[in-house]
N, C-alpha and C positions, 0 to 999 in steps of 0.2 A: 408512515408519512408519505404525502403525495411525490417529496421530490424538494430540492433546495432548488431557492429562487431569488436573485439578487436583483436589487431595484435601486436604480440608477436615476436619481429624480432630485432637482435642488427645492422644491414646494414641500413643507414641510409636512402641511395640511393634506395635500395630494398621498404624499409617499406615507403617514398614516393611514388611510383612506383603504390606499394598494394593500399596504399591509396588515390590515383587518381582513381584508377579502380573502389572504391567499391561508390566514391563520385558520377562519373558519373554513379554508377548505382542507384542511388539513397539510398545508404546505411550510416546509422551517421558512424562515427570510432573512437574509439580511439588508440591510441600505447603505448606501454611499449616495454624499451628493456631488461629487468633485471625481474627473474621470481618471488621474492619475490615482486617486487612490482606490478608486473602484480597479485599476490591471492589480494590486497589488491585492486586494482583498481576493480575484478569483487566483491569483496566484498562491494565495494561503486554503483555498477551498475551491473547489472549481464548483459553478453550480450546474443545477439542470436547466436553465432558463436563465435568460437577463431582461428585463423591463428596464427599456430608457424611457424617458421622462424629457420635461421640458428640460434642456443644457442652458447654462448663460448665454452664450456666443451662438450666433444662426449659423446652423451646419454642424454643428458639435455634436448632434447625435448621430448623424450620418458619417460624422468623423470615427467617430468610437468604434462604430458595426465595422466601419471597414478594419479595424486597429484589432481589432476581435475577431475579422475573419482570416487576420494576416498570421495571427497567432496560432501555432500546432495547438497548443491544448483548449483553445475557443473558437476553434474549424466550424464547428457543426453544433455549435449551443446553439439552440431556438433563443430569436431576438424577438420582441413584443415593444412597438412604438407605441409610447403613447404620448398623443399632443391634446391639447385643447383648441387647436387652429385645424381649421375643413380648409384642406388645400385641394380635393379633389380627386375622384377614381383615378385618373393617370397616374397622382403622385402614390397614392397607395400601392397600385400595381406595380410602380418598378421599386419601390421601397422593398414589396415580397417578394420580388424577381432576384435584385443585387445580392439581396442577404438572407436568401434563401436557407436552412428553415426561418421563417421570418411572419409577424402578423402585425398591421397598421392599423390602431384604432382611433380615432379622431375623432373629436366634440369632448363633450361630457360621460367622464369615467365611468361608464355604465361597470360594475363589477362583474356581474354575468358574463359580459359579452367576454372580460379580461377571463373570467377563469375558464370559458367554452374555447377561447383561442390556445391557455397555455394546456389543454387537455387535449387538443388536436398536435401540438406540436413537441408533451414532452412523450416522448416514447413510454410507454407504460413500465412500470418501475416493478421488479419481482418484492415479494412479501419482506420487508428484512426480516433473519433468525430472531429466533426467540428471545427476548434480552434478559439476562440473570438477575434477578431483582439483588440492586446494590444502597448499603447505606451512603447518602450524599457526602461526598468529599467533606474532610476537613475545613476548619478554617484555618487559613493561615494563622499561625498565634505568634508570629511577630509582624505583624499590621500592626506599622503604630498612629498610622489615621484613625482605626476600630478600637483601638485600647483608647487612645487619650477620647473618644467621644463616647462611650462607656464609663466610663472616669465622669466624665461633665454631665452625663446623664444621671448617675446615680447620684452626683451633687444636688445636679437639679432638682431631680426628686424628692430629696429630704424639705428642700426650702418648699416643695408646691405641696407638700404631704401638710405642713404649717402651717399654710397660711390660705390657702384653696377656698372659693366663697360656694364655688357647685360641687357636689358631691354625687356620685349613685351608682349603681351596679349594671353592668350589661347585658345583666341575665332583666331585669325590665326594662332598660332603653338600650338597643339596638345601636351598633355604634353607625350604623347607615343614620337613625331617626336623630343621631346625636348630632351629627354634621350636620343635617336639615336643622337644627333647632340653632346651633351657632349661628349658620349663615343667615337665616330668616333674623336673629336679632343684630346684624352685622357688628357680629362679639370678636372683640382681640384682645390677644393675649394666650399663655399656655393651655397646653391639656394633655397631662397624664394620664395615661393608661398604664395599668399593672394590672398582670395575671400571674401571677407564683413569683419564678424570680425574673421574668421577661420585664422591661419598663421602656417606655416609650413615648416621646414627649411632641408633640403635635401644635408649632406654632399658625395661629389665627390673626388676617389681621384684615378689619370689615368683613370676616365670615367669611375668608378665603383662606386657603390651604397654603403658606410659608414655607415650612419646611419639617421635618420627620426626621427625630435622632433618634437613634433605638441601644441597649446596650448588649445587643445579639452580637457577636461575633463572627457569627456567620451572614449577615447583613452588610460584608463590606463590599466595598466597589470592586475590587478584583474577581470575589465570589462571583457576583452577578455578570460579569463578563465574562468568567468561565464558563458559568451556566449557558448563560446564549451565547457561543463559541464565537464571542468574539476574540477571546486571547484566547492561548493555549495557555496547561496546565506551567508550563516551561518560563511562558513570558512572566506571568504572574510570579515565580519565586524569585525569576531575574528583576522584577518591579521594586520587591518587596525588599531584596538583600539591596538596593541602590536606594532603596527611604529610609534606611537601617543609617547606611553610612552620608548620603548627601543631606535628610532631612528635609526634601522635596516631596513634592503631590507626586501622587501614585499616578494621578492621570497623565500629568505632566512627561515622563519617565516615557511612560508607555509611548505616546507618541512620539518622543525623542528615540525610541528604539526600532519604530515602524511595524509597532504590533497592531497603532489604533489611527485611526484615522482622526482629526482636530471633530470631524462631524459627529463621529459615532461616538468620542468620548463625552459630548454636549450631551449626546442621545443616553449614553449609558448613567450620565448624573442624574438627567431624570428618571427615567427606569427604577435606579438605587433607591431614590424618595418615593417610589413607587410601589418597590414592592418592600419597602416596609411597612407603609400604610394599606396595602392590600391584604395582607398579610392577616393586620385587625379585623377585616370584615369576617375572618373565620371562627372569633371568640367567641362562644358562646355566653361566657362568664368572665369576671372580671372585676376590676372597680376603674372609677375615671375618677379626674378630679381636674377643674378649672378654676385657675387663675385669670383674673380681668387684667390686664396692662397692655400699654404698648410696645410692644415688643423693637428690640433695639434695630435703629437704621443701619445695617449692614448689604445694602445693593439688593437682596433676593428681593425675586419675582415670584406673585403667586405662581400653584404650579398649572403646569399646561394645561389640564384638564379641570372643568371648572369641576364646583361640589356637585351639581345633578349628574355629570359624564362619573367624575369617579366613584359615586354611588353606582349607578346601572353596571359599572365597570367590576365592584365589589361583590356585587347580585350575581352577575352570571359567574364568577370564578367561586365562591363558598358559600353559596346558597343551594341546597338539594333541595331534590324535591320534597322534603317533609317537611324542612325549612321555611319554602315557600309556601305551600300548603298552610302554615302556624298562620303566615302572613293574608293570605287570600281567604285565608275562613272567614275573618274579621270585614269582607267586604261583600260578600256571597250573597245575601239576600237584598240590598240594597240597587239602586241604579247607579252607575260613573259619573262625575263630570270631572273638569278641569278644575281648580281651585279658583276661586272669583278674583283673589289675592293678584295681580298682574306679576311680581318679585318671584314669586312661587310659581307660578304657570309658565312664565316666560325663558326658564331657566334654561338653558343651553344642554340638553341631556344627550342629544344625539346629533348627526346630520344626515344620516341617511335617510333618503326618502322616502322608502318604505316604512319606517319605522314610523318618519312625519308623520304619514296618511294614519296609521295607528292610531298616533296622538290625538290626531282631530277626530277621530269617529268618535272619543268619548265625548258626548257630550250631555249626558245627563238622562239621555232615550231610553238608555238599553244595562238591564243587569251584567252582573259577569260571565255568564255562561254564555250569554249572546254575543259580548263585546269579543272574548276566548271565538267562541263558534264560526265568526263570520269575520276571525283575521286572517287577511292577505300574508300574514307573516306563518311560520311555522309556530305548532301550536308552542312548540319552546319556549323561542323567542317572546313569545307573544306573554308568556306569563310570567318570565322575567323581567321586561319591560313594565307591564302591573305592578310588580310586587318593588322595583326600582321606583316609579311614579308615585306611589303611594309613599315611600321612606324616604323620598326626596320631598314630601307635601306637596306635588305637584296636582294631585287628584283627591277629591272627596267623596265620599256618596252621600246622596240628594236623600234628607229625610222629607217625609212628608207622607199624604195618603197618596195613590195613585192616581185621582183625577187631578190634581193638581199640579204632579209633576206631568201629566200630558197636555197641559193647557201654558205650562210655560215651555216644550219643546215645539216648536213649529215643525210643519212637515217640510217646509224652504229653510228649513236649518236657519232660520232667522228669529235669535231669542225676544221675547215682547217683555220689556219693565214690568215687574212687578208693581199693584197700584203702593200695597203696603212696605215699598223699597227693599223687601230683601233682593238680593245679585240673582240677576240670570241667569241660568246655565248656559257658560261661556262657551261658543263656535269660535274655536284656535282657527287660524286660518297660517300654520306654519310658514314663514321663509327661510326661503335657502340664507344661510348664515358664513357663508364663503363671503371673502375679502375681508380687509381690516376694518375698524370703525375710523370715522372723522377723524382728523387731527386739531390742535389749535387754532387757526382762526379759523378755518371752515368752520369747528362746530360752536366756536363762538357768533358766528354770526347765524348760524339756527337757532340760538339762545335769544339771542339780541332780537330776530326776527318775532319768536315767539312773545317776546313780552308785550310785542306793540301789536298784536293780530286780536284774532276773533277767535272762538272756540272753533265755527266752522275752516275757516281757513288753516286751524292751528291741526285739524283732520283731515281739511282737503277736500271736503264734505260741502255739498249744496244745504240752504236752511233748512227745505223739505225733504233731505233725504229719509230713510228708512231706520230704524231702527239696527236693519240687520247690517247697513253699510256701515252706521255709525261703527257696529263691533267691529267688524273688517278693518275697517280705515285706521281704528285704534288698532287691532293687536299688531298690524302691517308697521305701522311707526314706531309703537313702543316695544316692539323686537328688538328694530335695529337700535336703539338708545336703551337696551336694558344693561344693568351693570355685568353683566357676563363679559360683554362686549366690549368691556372699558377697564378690564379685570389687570390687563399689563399696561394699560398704560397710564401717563403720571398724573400727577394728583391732582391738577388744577382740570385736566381733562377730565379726571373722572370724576370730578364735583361740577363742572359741566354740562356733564351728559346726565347725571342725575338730575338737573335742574330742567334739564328738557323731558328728563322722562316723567318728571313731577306736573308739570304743565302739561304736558299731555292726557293726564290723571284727568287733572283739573278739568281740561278740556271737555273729555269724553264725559264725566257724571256731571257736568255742564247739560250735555246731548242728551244725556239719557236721564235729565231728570221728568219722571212720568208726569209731574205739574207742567213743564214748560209748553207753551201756546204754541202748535204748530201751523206753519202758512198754509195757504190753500193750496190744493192743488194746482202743478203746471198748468198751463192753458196748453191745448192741444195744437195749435199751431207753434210753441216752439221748436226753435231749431234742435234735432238732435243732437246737434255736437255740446259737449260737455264745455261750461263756461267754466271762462278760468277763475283765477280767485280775486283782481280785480275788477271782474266784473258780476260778483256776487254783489247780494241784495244790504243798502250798508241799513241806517240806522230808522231809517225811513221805514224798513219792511217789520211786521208784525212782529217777528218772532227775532228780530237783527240785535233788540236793546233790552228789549226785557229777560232774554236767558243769560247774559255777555254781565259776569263777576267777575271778584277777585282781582287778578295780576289781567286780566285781559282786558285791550283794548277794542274799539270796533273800525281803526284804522288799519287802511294795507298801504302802506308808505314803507319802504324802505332804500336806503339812499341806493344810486347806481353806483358808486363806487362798489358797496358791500358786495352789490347780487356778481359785480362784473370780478371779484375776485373770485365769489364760489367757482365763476364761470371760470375764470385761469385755471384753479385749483384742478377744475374737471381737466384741463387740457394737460396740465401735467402728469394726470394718474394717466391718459391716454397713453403721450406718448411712455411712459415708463411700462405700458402694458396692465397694469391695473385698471382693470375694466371693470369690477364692479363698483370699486371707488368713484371711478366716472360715470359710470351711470346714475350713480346717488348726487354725485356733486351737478352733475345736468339737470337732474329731476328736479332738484331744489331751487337752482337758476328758472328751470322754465317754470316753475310754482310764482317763486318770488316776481319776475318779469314774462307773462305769458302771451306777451305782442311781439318779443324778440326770436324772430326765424331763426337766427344762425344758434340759438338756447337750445331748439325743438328738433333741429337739424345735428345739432352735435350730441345730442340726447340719444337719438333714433342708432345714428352710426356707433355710440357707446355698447345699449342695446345688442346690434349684434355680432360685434365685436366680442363682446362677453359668454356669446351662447353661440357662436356661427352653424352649428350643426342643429338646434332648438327649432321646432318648425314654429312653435308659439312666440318664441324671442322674437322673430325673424318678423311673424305678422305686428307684435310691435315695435319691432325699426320701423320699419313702412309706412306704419300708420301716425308714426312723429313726424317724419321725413314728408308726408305727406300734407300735415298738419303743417308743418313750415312753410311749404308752396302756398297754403293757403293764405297762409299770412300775408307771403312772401311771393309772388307768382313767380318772380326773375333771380330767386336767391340760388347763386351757383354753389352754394356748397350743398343745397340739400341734392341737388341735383349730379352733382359730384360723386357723394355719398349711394345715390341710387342706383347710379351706373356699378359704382364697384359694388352692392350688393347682389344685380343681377348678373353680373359677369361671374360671381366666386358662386351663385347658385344655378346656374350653366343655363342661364337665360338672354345671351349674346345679343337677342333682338332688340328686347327691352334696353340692354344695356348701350345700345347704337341710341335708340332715341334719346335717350338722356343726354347722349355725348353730342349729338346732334342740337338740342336744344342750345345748350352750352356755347357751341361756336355761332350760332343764330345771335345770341345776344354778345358775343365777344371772339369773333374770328380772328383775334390775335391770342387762344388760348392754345399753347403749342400744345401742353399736354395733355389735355385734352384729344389734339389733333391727330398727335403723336397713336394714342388706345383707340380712335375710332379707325385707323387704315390697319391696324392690326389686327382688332376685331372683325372688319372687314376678310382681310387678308386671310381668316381662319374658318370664315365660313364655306 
């Protein structure tokens, strides 16, 4: 092992993120998100390193380093900041000054950069001895949480053994290909697995993962926390004699004794339904058996990881390589693509970006030895990832002769319709999947919008766009509204969001049907600037009434009230620091209303708000912000917005003129007044 490393971070998505990075680098971790129980966990383990993280409260990180340097046993632990806010080389400089060994990384979580800093600052670690290959501890055998759900397992069992409508063995369907196949029919209800006397019961409900009872023994909550040190062997028998005589939850116990933290025991329930469902991917053999029903309303939440994450998740933990080799023979002579399927392609498998870029090369060009040859990933990686895409149906191979699959890949990665309608080999154009999806009426009123639009408007699309924008503009939308996205939350949302992601469907084989009459060419004196959507071409233009079915209208009317709540909506995720919720909720406002400056203005500043350290984010702030003046010449907030971009990108001059402008058209703006004698004052 590299060394233990404690991570100190309330983003839940962040601090998995952290701790994938530090696993594949061979480093233990633990997390705490709350800083009184983070003294308390290095007082139960002292680490080699601490990673803080964003804290609730401003200055709480810097509170902690100092609480950590006041400390004898936390003197000289390497600290590792990490923010998502570019405050600036000063502030990083004295950040590694005060809390020296110390490393300040800011922007976006680059992993690299995280594990090049904790390699420079943990002192290098001697080999540990040799370890005595030991059989894994007992289970505790009076757990009476593990016996009574054992007991209800093996009930269960008898009843799905009876009455079960799907049947089959493991040794021909893969229980990776078996999740893919529920989820693609969004099947609820039970699913037994048994292999000798293991049984294990797998509730589904729309083709997501519920929850995993097993009647292992060794599968109990306490187990799993010994495992990854979060209890000691001591607190666990003190848990267990106190559910003996109180009758209370083991987790319960545990944090009333100060063994566990309220966070890490949330973290350790998932984990528990984790790795008993991990567990299956290693079966070789088997029998399954599914029952269809609705399974009872008892509060749970699918689990955290959608079905494509915990597939890729099951691949690289018990799949060898012979394993996967079984898998990749079956694709070896063929070309890749994405699956045409949008449910199946769009699935949520990863977020890292390397991996993204992966996804999207396949795109129907290149066999497997090429797609393997020329990854940016390691070749590992890279063929786990396959043999996970493929079990998830996320990818197919392209039959056909070979001139005909080189006539539908373009060399602009822009796929051309088919004349005889089979799908084109799909160009993914991955987005980042960070922040949460819509809520209630915001994404009601995307719904609401959609029924009364146009196809083009409903993509965002000019009538003559291309072929290849058309794919773009679709997979860019119906990401963000695919049900992964909508997977926790409640049900009236997520038949919502399903209905925008259905019209969006609608939309795009609208576009891309190869009959539909396309307009002329632009005329060469248009303006370059991209027209908004009401000033798209309405029923009058060639191609505006004849392509325009279905649920779609060829009006852009929607009342102001509705767009001016998206627009609140965006102002609240602001100030709450949800920035990419507000860039969505702006984007949508300036679609819906694209004459409103302060839309394009509050959009830009969302923007790069969201990505402050992005040099791409940053070019589109500006060019919103920009786009607002135009509307707008005298509008002080975009102008506002511009000053503090160029002031936090240490462009002071720039940020004078703005401030300058400002009091031109209203010299009673104090503050304003106030940033330009400072800014002054600092040159």
């Amino acid at each position: 092992m590299a060394g233990y490393v404690l991570i100190v971070e309330r983003d839940p998505d962040l601090q998995r993120k952290i701790g994938e990075a530090l696993r594949d680098a061979g480093y233990e971790h633990g997390s705490e998100a709350d800083v009184a129980w983070a003294h308390r966990s290095i007082a139960g383990r002292a680490p080699d390193a601490v990673i803080v993280g964003e804290l609730p409260a401003d200055g709480a990180a810097f509170r902690f380093a100092e609480e950590l340097r006041r400390a004898p046993d936390s003197r000289r632990t390497p600290i590792v900041f990490v923010s998502g806010r570019a405050r600036g080389a000063s502030h990083r400089a004295e950040a590694r000054r005060r809390y020296s060994p110390a490393a300040c990384l800011e922007g976006a979580l680059d992993p690299a950069e995280l594990l090049a800093a904790l390699a420079t600052l943990i002192a290098p670690l001697l080999p540990p001895p040799p370890l005595l290959v030991q059989s894994p501890a007992p289970p505790v055998a009076g757990d009476p949480e593990q016996q009574r759900e054992r007991r209800d397992v093996e009930r269960r069992a008898k009843r799905l053994d009876a009455s079960a409508e799907l049947r089959g063995t493991l040794r021909r369907t893969s229980f990776a290909h078996l999740l893919q196949k529920l989820y693609a029919q969004r099947a609820s209800g039970s699913l037994l697995l048994r292999r000798q006397e293991t049984k294990k019961i797998v509730g589904f409900q729309g083709g997501y993962l519920l929850s995993v009872r097993s009647n292992v023994l060794a599968e109990c909550l306490g187990q799993i926390l010994v495992s990854q040190k979060l209890i000691t062997e001591q607190a666990l028998a003190s848990s267990v004699a106190r559910m003996q005589r109180e009758k209370r939850r083991q987790g319960e116990i545990l944090v009333e004794l100060g063994a566990l933290s309220p966070y890490n025991l949330q973290r350790a329930l998932v984990e528990q339904i984790e790795a008993k469902l991990f567990e299956i991917f290693s079966w070789r053999d088997g029998n399954f058996m599914f029952k269809e029903g609705t399974l009872p309303a008892d509060g749970s939440r699918p689990l955290e990881r959608s079905p494509a994450a915990l597939i890729l998740e099951g691949v690289r933990r018990f799949y060898d390589s012979a394993r996967q080799d079984a898998v990749l023979a079956s694709l070896d002579n063929h070309p890749l693509r994405l699956s045409p399927d949008p449910v199946l392609r769009l699935q949520e498998m990863t977020s890292d970006s390397s991996e993204l870029g992966f996804i999207r090369s396949i795109n129907g060009s290149a066999r497997l030895p090429a797609i393997l040859g020329n990854a940016a990933l390691s070749r590992e990686k890279a063929r786990s990832l396959i043999v996970a895409l493929h079990e998830a149906g996320m990818i197919e191979v392209v039959e056909g002769p070979p001139a005909r699959r080189r006539s539908l890949a373009s060399s602009a990665g822009h796929p051309v319709t088919s004349r005889s309608g089979s799908p084109p080999p799909v160009v993914a154009r991955p987005v980042s999947s960070g922040g949460g999806p819509y809520e209630g009426v915001q994404l009601s009123l995307v719904a609401m919008a959609l029924r009364t639009q146009s196809p083009f408007w409903a993509l965002g699309v000019e009538p003559d766009a291309s072929p290849g924008d058309v794919d773009r503009a679709y997979e860019t939308l119906a990401r963000r509204f695919h049900a992964d996205r909508y997977r926790h939350a409640g049900a009236d949302d997520r038949r919502t969001a399903r209905e925008i992601f259905n019209r969006l469907g609608e939309a795009y084989s609208i576009l891309r049907d190869p009959n539909r009459q396309r307009p002329p060419a632009a005329k060469a004196d248009e303006s370059a600037e991209p027209r908004a959507p009401s000033a798209r071409r309405k029923s009058s233009d060639s191609s505006g009434t004849s392509s325009v079915s279905g649920s779609f209208a060829t009006g852009d009317s929607l009342s102001t009230t509705a767009v001016r709540a998206i627009y609140d909506a965006g102002i609240d995720h602001l100030r709450s620091r949800r920035h990419h919720e507000a860039v969505e909720a702006f984007r949508q406002a300036a679609r819906l209303s694209p004459g409103q400056a302060d839309f394009r203005a509050a959009l830009g500043w969302a923007l790069f708000r969201e990505a402050p350290a992005d040099a791409r984010a940053g070019r589109a702030a500006l060019a919103e912000l920009r786009r607002a003046l135009q509307i707008d010449g005298r509008n002080r907030q975009a102008m506002q917005y511009l000053a503090q971009i160029y002031e936090q990108t240490a462009q002071p001059d720039l940020a004078i003129k703005e401030l300058e402008k400002i009091l031109a058209l209203d010299p009673s703006a104090n503050e304003a007044a106030d940033e330009l004698r400072r800014l002054r004052d600092e040159r």
